[in-house]
C-alpha positions in Angstrom: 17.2 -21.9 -27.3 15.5 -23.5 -24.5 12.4 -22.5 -21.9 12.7 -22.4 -18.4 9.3 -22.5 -16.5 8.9 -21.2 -13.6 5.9 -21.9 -10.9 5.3 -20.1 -7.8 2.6 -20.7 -5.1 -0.8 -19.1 -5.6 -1.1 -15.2 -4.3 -4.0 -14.3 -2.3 -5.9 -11.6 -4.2 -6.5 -8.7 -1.1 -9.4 -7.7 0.0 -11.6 -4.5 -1.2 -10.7 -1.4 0.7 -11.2 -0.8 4.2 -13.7 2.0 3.6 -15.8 3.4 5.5 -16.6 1.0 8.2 -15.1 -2.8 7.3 -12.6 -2.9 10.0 -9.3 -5.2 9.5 -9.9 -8.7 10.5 -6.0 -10.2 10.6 -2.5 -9.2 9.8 -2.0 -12.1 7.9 -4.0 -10.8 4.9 -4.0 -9.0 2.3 -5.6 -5.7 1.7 -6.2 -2.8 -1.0 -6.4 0.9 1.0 -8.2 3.8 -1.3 -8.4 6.9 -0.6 -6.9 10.3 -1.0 -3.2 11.1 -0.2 -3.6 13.4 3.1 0.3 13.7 4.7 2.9 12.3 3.7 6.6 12.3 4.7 9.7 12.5 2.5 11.0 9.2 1.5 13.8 8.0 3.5 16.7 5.4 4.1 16.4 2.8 6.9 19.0 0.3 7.3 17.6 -3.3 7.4 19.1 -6.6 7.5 22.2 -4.5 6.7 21.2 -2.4 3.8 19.8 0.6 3.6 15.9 0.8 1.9 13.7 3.5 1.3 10.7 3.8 3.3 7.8 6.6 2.6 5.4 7.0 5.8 1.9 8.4 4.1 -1.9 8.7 5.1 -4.8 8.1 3.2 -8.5 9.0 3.9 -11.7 7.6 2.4 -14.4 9.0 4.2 -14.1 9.9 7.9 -11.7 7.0 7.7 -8.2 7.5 8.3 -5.4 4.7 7.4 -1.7 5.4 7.9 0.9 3.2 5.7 4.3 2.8 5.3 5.5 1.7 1.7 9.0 0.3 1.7 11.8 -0.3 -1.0 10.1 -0.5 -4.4 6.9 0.9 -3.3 8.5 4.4 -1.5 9.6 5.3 -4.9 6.6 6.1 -6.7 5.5 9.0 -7.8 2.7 10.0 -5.9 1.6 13.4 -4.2 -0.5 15.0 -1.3 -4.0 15.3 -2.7 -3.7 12.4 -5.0 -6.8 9.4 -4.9 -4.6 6.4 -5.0 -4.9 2.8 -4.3 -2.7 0.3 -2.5 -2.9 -3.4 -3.4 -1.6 -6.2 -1.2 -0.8 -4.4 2.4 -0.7 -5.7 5.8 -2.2 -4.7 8.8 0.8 -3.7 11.3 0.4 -5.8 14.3 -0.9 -3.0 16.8 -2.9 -0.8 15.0 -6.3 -1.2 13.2 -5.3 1.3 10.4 -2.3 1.0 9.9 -0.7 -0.4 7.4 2.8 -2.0 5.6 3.1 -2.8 2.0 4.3 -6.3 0.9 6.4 -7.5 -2.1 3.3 -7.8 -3.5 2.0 -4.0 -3.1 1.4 -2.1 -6.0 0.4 1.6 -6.1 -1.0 3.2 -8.2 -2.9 7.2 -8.8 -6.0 6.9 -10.1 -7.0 9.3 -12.7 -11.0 9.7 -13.0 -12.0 10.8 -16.6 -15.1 13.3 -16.3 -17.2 13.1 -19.4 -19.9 15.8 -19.5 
C-alpha cells in the first residue's frame, strides 16, 4: 500500500471573540464569536452556484453586545438551540456591517457545556 501526502497552505488561527468592546477590524479575517444563542431562524435552502445549501440566520450576545451570523452548508446543520452559550470559529465579517457575520469552510461550531463543581 502506498501514502499519499497531502500539503495545504497554512490557516490563520481567528481572533478571540468580539466581546464586549473589540470591534471588527477587516473582512478579510478570521474571527471566533461567543456568546449565547438569542434568535434564531429555521434552517433553510438557498440556491447558490446552482445548488441548493442550507443556511441558518442566528444571533448571539455576549454582554450588551449583539452579533448576527449566518452559518451556511455544513455549519447550518448543527445542532444548536435558542439559549445555548456557543462559540463560532473562523467567521468573517460581512462587508457592511460591524456585527455581522458569515461562516467560512473553516467554521466550526460548537455548544459549550460549563461543568459546575460545588
Amino acid at each position: 500500500p502506498s501514502t499519499n501526502v497531502f500539503k495545504t497552505a497554512n490557516l490563520p488561527v481567528g481572533r478571540h471573540a468580539i466581546c464586549p468592546n473589540e470591534q471588527p477590524c477587516s473582512p478579510h479575517q478570521y474571527y471566533t464569536l461567543e456568546g449565547i444563542v438569542i434568535k434564531m431562524s429555521t434552517t433553510q435552502l438557498k440556491t447558490t452556484t446552482g445548488e441548493p445549501v442550507p443556511v441558518l440566520d442566528l444571533s448571539l450576545q455576549c454582554q450588551d453586545q449583539k452579533m448576527d451570523v449566518t452559518l451556511w452548508r455544513e455549519a447550518a446543520v448543527v445542532q444548536i438551540a435558542l439559549w445555548d452559550p456557543a462559540s463560532i470559529s473562523h467567521s468573517r465579517q460581512k462587508p457592511k456591517g460591524s456585527f455581522q457575520f458569515n461562516s467560512t469552510v473553516y467554521t466550526v461550531v460548537k455548544v459549550i457545556h460549563y461543568l459546575l463543581i460545588i
